[in-house]
N, C-alpha and C positions, 0 to 999 in steps of 0.2 A: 167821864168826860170832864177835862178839865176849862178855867176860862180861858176865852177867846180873846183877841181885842180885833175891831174890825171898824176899818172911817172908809167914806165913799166923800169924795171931791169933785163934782161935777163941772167936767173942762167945756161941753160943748152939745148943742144937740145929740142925746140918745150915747152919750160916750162919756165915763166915769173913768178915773184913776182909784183904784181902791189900795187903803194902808190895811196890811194884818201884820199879826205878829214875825210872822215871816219874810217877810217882803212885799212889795208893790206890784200889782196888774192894770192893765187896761183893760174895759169892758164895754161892750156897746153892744145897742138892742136894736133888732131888726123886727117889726112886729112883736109877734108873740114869745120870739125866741131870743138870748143874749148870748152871744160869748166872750168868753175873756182871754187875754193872752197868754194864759196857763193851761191850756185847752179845755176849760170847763163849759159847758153848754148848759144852759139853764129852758126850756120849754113850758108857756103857761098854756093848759089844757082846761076843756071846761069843767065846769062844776067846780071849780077853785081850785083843783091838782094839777100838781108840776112834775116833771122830769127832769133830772138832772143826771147828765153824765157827759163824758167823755166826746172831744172831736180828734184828738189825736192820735 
């Protein structure tokens, strides 16, 4: 695993622009769960674990 680079730009309530090395996403959080416009889904479950996968 090499490094990353990763900036998050917060445009608005619960809705981010995030800069990687690769290019630019939108991302916004509904409750517990976020997705981003790369179809990623992010899920916080209890006890401090997450899930992270696919909406696409």
């Amino acid at each position: 695993m090499g490094l990353q680079y990763r900036k998050k730009h917060k445009v608005g309530k619960n809705v981010w622009i995030n800069q990687t090395g690769t290019g630019a996403s939108v991302s916004t959080k509904v409750g517990p769960v976020t997705f981003n416009s790369r179809g990623g889904v992010w899920v916080n479950l209890p006890g401090g674990m997450s899930y992270r996968g696919r909406w696409k």
